[in-house]
Backbone as XML, in Angstrom:
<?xml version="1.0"?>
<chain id="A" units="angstrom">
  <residue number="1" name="UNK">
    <atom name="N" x="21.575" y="-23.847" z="3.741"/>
    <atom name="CA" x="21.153" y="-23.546" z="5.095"/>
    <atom name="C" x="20.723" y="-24.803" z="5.851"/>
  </residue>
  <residue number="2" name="UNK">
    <atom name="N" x="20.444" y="-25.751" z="5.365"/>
    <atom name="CA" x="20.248" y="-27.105" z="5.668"/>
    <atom name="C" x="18.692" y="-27.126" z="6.264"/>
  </residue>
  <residue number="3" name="UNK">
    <atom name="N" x="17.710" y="-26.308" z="5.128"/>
    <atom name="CA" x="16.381" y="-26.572" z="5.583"/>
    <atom name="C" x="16.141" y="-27.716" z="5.956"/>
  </residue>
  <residue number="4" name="UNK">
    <atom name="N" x="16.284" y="-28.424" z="4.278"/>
    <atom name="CA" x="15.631" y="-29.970" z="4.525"/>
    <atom name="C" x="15.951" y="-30.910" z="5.957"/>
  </residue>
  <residue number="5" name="UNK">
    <atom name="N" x="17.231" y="-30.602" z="5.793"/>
    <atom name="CA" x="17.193" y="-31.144" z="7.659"/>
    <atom name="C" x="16.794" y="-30.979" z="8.549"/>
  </residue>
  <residue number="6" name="UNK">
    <atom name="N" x="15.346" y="-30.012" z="8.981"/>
    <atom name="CA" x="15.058" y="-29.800" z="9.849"/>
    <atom name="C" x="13.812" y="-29.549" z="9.626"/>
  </residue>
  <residue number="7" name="UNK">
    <atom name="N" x="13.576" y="-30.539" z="8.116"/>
    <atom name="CA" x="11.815" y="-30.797" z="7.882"/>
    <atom name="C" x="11.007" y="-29.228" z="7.116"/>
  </residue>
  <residue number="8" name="UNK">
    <atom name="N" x="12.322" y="-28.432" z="6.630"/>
    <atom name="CA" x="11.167" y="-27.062" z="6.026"/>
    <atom name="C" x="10.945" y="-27.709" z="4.607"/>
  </residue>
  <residue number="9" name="UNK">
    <atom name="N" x="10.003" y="-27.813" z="3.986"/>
    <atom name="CA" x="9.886" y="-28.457" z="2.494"/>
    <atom name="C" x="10.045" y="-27.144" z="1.329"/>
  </residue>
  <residue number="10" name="UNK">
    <atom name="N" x="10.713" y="-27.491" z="0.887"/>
    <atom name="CA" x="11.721" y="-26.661" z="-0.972"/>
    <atom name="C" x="10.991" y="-27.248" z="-2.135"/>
  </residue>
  <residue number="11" name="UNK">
    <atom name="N" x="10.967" y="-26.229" z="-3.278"/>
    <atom name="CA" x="10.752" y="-26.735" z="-4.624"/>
    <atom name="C" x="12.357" y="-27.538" z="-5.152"/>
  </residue>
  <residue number="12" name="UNK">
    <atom name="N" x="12.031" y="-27.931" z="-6.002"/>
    <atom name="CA" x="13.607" y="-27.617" z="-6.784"/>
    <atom name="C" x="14.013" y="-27.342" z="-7.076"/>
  </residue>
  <residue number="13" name="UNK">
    <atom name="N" x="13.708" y="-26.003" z="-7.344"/>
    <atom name="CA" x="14.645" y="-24.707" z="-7.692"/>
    <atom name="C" x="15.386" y="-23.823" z="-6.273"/>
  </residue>
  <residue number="14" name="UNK">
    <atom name="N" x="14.786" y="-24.747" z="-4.435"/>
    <atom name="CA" x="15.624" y="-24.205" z="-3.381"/>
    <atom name="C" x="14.392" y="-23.290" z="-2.962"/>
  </residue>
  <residue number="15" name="UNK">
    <atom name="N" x="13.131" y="-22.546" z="-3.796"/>
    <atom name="CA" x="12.293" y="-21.993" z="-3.079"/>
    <atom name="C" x="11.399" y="-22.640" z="-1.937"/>
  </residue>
  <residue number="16" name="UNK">
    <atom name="N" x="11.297" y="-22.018" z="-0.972"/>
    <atom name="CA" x="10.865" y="-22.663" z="0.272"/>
    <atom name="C" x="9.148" y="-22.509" z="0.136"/>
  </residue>
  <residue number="17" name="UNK">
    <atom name="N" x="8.330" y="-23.488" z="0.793"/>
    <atom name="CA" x="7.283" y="-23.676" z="0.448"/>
    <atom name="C" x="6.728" y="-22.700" z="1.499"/>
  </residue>
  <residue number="18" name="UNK">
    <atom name="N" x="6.009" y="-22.256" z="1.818"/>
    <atom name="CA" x="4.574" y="-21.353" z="3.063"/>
    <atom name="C" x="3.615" y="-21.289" z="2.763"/>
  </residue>
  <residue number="19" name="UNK">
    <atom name="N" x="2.370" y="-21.427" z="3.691"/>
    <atom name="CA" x="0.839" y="-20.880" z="3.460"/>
    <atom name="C" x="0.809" y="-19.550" z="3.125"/>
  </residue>
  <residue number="20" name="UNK">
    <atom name="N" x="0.076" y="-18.989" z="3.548"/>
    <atom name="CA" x="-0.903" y="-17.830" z="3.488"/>
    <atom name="C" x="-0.619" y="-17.265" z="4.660"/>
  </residue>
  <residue number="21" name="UNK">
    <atom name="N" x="0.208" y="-17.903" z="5.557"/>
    <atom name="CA" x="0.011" y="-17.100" z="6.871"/>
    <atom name="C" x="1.635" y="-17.248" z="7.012"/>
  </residue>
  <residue number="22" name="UNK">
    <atom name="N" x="2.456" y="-17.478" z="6.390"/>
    <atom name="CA" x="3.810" y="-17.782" z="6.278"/>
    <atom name="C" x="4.540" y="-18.565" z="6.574"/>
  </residue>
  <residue number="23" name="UNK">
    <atom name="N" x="3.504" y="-19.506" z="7.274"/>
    <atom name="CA" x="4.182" y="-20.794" z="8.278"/>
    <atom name="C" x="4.792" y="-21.463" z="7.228"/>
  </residue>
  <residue number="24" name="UNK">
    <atom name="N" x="6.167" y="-22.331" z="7.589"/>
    <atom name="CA" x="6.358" y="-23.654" z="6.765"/>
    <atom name="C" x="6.012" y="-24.871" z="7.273"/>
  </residue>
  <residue number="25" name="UNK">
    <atom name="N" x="6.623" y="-25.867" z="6.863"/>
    <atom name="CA" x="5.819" y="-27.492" z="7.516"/>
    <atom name="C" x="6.409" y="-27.551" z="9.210"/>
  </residue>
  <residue number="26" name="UNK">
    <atom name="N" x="7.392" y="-26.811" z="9.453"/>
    <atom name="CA" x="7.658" y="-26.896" z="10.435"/>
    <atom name="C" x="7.527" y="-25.897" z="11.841"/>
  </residue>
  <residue number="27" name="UNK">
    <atom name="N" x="6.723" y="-26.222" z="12.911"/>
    <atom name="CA" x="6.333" y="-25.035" z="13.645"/>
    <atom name="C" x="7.205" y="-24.023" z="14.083"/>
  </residue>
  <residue number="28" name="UNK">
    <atom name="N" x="6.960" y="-23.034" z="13.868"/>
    <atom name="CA" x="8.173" y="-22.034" z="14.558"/>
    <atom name="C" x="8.937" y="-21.240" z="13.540"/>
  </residue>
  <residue number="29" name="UNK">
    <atom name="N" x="8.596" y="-22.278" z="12.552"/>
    <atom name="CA" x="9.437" y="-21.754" z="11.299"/>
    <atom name="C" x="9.051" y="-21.320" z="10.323"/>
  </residue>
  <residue number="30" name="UNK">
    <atom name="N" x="9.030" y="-19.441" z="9.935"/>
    <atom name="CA" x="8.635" y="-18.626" z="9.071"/>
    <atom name="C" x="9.319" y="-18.387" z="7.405"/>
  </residue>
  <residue number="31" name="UNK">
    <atom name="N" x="8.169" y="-17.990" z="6.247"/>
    <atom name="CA" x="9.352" y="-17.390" z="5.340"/>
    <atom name="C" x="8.717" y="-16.871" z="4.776"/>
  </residue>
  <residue number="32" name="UNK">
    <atom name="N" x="9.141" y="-15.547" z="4.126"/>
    <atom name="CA" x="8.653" y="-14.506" z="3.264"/>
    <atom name="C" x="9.277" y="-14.013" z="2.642"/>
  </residue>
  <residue number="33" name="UNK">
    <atom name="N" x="9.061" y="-12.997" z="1.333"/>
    <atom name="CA" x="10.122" y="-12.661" z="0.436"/>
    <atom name="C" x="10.509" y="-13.697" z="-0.647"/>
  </residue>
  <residue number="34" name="UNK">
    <atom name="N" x="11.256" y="-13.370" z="-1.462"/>
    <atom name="CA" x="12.275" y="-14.069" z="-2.425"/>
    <atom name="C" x="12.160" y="-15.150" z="-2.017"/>
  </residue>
  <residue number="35" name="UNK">
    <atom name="N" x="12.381" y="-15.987" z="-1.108"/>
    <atom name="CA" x="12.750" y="-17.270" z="-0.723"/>
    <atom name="C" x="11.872" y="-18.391" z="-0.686"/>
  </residue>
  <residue number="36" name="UNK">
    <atom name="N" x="10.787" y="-17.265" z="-1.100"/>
    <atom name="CA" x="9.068" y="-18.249" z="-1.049"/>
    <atom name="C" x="8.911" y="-18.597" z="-2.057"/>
  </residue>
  <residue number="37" name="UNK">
    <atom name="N" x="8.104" y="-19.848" z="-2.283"/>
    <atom name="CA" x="7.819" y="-20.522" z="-4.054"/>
    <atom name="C" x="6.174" y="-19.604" z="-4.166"/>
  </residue>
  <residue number="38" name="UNK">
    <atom name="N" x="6.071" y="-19.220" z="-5.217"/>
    <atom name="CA" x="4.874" y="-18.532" z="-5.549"/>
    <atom name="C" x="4.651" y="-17.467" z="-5.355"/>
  </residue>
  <residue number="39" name="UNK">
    <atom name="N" x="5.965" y="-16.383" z="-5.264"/>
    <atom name="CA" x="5.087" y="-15.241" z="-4.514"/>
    <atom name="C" x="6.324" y="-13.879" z="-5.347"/>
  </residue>
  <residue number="40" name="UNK">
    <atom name="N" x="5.810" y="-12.664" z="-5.765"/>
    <atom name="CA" x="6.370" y="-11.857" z="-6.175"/>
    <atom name="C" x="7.432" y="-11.315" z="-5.435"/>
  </residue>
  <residue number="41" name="UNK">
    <atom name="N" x="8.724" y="-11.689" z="-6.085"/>
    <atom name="CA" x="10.262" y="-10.885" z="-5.916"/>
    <atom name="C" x="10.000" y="-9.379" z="-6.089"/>
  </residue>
  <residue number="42" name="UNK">
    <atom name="N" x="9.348" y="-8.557" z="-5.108"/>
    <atom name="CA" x="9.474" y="-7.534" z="-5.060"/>
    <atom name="C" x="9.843" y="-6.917" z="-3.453"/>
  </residue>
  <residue number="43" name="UNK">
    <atom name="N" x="10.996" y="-6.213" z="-3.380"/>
    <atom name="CA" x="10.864" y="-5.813" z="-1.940"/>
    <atom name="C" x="10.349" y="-5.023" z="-1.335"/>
  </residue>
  <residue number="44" name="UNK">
    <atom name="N" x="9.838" y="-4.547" z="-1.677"/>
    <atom name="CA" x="7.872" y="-3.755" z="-0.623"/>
    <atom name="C" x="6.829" y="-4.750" z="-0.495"/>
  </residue>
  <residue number="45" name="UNK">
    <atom name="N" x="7.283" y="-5.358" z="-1.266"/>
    <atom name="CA" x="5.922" y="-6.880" z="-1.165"/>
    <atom name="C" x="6.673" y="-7.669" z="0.224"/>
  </residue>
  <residue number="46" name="UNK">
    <atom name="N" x="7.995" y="-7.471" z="0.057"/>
    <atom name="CA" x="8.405" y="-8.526" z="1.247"/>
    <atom name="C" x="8.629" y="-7.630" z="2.728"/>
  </residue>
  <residue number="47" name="UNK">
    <atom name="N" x="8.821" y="-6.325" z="2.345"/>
    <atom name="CA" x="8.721" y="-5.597" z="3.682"/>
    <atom name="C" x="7.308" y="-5.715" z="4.596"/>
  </residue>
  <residue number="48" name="UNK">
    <atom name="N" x="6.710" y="-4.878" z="3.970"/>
    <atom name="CA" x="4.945" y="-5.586" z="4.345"/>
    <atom name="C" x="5.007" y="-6.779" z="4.848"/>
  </residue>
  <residue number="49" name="UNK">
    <atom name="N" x="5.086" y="-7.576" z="4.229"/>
    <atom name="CA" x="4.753" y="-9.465" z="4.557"/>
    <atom name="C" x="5.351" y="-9.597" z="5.752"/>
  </residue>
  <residue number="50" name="UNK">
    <atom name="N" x="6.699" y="-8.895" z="5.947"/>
    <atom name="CA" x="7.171" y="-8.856" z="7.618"/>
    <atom name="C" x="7.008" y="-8.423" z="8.426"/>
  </residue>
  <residue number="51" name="UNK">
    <atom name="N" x="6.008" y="-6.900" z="8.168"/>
    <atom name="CA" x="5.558" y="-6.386" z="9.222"/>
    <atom name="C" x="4.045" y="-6.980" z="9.578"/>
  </residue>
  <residue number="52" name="UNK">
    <atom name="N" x="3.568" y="-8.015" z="8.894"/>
    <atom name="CA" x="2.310" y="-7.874" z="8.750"/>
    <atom name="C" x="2.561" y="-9.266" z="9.523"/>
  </residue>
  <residue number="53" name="UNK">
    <atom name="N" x="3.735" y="-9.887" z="9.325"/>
    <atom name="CA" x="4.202" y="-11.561" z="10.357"/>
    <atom name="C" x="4.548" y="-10.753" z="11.354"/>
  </residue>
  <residue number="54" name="UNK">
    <atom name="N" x="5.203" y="-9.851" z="12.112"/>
    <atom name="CA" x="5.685" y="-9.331" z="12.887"/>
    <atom name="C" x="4.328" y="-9.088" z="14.064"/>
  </residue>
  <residue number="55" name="UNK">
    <atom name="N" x="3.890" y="-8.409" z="13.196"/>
    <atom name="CA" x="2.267" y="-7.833" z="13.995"/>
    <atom name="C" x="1.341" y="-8.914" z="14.151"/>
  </residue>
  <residue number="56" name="UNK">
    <atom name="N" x="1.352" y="-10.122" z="13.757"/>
    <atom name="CA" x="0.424" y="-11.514" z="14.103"/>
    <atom name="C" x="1.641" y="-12.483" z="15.058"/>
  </residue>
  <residue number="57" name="UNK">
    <atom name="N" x="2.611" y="-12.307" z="14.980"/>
    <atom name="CA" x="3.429" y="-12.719" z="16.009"/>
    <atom name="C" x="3.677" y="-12.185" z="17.493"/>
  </residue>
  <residue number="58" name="UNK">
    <atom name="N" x="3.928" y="-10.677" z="17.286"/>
    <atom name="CA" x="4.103" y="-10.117" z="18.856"/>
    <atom name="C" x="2.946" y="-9.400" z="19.211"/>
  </residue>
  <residue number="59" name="UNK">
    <atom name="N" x="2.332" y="-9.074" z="18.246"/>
    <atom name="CA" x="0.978" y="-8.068" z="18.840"/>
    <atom name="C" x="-0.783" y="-8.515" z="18.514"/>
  </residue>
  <residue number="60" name="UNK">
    <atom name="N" x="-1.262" y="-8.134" z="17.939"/>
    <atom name="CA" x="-2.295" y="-8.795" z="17.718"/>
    <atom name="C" x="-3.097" y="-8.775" z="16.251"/>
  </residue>
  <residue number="61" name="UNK">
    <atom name="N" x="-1.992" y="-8.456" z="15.543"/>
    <atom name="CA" x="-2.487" y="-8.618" z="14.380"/>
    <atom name="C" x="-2.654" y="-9.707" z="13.704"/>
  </residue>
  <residue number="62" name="UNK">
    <atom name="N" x="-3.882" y="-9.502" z="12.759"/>
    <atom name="CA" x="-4.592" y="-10.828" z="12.036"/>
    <atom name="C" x="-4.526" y="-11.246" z="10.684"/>
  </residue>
  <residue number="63" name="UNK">
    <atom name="N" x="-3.656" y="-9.700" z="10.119"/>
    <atom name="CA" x="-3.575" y="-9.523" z="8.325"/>
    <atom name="C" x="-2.929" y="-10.610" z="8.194"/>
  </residue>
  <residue number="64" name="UNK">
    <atom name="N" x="-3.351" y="-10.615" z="6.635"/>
    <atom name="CA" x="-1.889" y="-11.628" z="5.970"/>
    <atom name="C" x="-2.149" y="-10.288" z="4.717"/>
  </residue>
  <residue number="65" name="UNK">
    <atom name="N" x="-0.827" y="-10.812" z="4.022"/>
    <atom name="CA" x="-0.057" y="-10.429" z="2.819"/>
    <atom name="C" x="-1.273" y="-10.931" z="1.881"/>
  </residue>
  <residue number="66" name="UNK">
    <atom name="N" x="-1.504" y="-9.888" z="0.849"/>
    <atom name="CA" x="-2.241" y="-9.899" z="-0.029"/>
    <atom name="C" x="-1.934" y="-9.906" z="-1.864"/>
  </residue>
  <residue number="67" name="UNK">
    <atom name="N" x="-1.167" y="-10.968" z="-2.617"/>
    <atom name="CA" x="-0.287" y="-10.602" z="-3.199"/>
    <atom name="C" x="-1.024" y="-10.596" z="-4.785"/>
  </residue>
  <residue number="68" name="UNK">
    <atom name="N" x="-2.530" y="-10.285" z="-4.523"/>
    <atom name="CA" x="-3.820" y="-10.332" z="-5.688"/>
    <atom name="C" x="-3.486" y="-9.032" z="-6.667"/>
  </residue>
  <residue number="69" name="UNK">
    <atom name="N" x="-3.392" y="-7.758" z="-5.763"/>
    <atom name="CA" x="-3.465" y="-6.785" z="-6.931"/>
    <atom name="C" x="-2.350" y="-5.918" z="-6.726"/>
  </residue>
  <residue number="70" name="UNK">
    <atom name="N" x="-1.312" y="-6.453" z="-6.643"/>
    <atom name="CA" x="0.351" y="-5.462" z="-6.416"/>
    <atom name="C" x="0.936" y="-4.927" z="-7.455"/>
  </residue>
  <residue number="71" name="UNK">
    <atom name="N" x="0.562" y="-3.745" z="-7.858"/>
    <atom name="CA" x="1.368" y="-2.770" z="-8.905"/>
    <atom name="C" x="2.329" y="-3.498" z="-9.433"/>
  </residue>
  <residue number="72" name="UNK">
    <atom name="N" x="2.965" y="-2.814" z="-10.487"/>
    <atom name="CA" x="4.430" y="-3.692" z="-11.078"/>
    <atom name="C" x="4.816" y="-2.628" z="-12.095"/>
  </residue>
  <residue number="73" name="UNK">
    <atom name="N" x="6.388" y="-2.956" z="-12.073"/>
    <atom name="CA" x="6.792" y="-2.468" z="-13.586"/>
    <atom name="C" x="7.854" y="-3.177" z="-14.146"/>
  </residue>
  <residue number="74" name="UNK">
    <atom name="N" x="8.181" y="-2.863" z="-15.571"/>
    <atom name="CA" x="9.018" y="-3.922" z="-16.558"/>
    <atom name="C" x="9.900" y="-2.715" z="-16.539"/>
  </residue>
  <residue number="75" name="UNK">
    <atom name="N" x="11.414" y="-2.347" z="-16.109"/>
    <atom name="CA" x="12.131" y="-1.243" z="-16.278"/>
    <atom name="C" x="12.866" y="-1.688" z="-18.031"/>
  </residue>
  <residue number="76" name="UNK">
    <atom name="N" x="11.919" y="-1.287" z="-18.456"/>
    <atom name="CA" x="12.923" y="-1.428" z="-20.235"/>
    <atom name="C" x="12.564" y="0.213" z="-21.129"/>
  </residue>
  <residue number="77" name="UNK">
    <atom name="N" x="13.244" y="-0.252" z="-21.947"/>
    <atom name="CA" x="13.069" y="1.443" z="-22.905"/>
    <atom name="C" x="11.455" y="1.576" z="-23.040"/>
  </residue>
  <residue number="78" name="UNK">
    <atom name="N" x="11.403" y="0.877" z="-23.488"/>
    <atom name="CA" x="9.271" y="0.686" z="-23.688"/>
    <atom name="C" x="8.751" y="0.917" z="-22.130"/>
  </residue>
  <residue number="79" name="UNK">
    <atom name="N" x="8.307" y="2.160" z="-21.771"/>
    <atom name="CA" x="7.774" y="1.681" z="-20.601"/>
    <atom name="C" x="6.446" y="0.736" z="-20.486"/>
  </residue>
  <residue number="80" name="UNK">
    <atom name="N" x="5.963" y="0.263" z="-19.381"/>
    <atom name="CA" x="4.855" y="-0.839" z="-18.945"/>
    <atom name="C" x="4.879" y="-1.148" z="-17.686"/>
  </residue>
  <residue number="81" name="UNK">
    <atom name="N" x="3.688" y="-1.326" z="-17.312"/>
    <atom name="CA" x="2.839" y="-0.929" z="-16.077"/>
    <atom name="C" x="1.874" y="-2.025" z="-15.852"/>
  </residue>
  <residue number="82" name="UNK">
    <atom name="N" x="1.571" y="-2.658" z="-14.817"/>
    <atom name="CA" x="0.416" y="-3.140" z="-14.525"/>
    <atom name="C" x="0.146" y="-3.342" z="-12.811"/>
  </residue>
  <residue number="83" name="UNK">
    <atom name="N" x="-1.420" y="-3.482" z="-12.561"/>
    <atom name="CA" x="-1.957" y="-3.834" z="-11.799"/>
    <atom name="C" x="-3.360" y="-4.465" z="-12.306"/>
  </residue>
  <residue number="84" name="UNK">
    <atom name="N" x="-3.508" y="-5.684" z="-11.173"/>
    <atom name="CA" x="-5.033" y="-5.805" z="-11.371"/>
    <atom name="C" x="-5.304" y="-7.459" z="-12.198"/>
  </residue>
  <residue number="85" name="UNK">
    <atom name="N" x="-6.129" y="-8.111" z="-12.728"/>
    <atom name="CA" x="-6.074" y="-8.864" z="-13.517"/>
    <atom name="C" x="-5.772" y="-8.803" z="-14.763"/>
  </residue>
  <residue number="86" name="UNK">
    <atom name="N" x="-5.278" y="-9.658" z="-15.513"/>
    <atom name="CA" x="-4.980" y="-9.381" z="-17.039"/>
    <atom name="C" x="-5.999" y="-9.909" z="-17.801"/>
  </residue>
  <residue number="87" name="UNK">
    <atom name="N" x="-5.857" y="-8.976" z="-18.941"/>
    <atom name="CA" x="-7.217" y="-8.896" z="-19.962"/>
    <atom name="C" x="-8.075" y="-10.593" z="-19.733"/>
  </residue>
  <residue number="88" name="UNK">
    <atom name="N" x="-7.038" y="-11.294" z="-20.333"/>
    <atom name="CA" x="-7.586" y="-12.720" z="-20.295"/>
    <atom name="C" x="-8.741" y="-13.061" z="-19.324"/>
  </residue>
  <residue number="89" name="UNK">
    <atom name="N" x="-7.914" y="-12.868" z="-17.938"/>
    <atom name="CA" x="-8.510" y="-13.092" z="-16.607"/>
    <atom name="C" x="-9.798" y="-12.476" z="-15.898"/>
  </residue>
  <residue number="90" name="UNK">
    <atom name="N" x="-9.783" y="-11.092" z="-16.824"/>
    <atom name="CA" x="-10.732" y="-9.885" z="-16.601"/>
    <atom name="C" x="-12.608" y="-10.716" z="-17.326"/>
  </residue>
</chain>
């Protein structure tokens, strides 16, 4: 897409860098979802994150994306489940 040319900063694996509020290094220029370094490949996690940029962009919303305690599952024969911190962390 020719980020780097136009100053958005990438890992090296091509994931694009953002704050907390979705901005990248360059003004104007948003990213959320998959394409972000650090942030869960899930798409309800990334629907949200756009309505929640959408609503601090045209209207007056102030949220950001909260990506601390987001449900999950492992689809394998064993089922497994989590939310929340893990034991360790707890």
């Amino acid at each position: 897409m020719g980020l780097e040319e136009v100053g958005v900063k990438t890992e090296k694996n091509g994931k694009v860098i953002a704050g907390d509020d979705d901005k990248t290094a360059v003004p104007n220029i948003y990213a959320i979802g998959d394409v972000c370094a650090g942030r869960l490949e899930l798409t309800p996690t990334a629907i949200l994150a756009g309505r929640l940029l959408a609503a601090r962009l045209f209207g007056k919303g102030k949220r950001l994306m909260s990506y601390k305690y987001v449900p999950t599952t492992v689809f394998t024969p064993v089922e497994y489940g989590s939310c929340g911190w893990s034991q360790e962390d707890a």
